[in-house]
C-alpha positions as CSV (number, residue, x, y, z in Angstrom):
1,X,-83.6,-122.9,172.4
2,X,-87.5,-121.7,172.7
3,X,-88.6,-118.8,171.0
4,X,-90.8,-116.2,172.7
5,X,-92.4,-112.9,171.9
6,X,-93.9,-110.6,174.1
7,X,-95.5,-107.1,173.3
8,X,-93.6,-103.5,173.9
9,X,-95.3,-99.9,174.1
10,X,-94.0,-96.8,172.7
11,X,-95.1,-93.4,173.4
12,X,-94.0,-90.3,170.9
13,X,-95.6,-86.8,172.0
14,X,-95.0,-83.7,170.3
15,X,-96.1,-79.9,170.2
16,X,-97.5,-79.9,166.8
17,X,-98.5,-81.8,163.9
18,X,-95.0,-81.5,161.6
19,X,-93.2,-82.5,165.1
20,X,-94.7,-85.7,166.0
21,X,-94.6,-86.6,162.4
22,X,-91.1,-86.4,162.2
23,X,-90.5,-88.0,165.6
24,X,-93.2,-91.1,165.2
25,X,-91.3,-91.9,161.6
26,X,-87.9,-91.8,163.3
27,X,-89.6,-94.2,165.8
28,X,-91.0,-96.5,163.1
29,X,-87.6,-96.6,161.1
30,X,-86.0,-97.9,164.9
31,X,-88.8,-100.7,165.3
32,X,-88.8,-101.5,161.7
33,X,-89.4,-105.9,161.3
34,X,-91.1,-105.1,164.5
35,X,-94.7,-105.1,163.3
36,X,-95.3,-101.8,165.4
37,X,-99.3,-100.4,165.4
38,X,-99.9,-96.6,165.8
39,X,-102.9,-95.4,167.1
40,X,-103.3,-91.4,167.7
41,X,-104.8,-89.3,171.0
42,X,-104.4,-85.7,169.9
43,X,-100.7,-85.3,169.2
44,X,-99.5,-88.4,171.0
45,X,-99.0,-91.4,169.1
46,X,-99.0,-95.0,171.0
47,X,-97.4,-97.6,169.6
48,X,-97.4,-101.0,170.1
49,X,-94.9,-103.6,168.9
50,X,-93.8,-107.0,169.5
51,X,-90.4,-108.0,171.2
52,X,-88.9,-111.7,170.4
53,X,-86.2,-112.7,173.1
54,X,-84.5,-116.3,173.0
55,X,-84.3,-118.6,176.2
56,X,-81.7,-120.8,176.4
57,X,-82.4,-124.3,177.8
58,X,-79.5,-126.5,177.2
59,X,-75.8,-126.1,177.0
60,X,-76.4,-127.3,172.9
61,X,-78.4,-123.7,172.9
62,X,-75.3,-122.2,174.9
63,X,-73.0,-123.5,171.7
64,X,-75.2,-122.4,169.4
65,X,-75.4,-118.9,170.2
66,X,-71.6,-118.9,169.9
67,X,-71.9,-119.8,166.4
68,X,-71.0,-123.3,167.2
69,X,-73.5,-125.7,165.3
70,X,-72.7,-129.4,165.8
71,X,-74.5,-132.3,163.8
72,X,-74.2,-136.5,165.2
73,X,-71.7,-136.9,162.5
74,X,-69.5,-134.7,164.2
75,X,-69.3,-136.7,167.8
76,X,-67.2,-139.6,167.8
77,X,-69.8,-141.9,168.8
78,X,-71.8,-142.0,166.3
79,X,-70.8,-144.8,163.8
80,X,-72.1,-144.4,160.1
81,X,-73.9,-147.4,158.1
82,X,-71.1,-149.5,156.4
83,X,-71.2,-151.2,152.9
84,X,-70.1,-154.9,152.8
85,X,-66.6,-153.8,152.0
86,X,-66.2,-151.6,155.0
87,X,-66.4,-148.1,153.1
88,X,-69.2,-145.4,154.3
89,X,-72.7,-145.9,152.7
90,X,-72.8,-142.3,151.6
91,X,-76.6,-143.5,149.9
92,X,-78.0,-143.4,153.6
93,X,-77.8,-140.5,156.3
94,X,-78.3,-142.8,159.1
95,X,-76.3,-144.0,161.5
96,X,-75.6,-145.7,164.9
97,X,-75.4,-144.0,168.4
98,X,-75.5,-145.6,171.8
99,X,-76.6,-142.6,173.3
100,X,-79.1,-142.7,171.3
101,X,-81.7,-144.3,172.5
102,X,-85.7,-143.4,171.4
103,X,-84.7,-144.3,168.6
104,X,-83.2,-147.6,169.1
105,X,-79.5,-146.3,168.5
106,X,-80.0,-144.8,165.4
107,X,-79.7,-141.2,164.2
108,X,-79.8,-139.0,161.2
109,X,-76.2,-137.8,160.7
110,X,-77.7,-134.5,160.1
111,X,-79.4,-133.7,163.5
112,X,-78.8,-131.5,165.8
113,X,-76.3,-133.3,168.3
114,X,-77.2,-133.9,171.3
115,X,-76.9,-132.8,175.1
116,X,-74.6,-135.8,175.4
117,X,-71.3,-134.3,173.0
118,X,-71.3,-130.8,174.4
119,X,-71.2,-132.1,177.9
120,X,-68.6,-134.7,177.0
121,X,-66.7,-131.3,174.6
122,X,-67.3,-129.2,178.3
123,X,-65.8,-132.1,180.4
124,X,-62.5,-132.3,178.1
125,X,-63.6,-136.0,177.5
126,X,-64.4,-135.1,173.6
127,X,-62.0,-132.4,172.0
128,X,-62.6,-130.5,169.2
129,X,-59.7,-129.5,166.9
130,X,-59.3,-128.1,162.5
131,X,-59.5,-131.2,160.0
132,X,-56.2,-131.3,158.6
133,X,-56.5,-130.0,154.7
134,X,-55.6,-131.9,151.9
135,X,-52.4,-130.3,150.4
């Protein structure tokens, strides 16, 4: 997901001083974490502030905006680093992937998954479903 910000105008007028007080700090108060400027022309304020919109770019940014945050440990191909007697080296947090490939088939289990599982999740191929607790 890319990040841009882009700047906004606002324009508060009133008919006297005590007016356009009150009306510019109610403005201020709605753009607050904005970073709005004021600059004054007789009794109209101008105010200029900047606007942040996300752009999606990938169905992972689709997910993600859902609330749905997947790491490669959570797709079923990616195959941790064993110890000798076939129990998960929890020491490393790499692993194997075939799909992944600038890195010569290894990943960090902790990165971001990629295009890959949520195009195998939206073609039914991969399935997600509730670990099962331990009761």
């Amino acid at each position: 997901m890319r990040c841009e910000t882009f700047p906004q105008y606002a324009i508060v007028t009133a008919d006297s001083a005590k007016e356009l007080t009150e009306k510019l700090n109610a403005k201020l108060q709605e753009l607050m974490g904005k970073r709005p400027k004021v600059t004054f022309e007789g009794l109209t304020a101008h105010i200029s502030y900047m606007e942040r919109a996300e752009i999606i770019e990938d169905l992972a940014d689709e997910y993600e905006l859902e609330g749905v945050k997947l790491t490669c440990q959570d797709c079923p191909m990616f195959k941790p680093i064993l110890k000798r007697d076939g129990t998960r080296d929890s020491r490393t947090r790499w692993g194997d992937c075939p799909l992944c490939r600038d890195t010569f088939g290894r990943t960090a289990r902790d990165s971001r998954a990629c295009k890959s599982l949520f195009q195998m999740i939206n073609s039914g191929e991969v399935k997600l479903c509730l670990a099962e607790s331990e009761q």
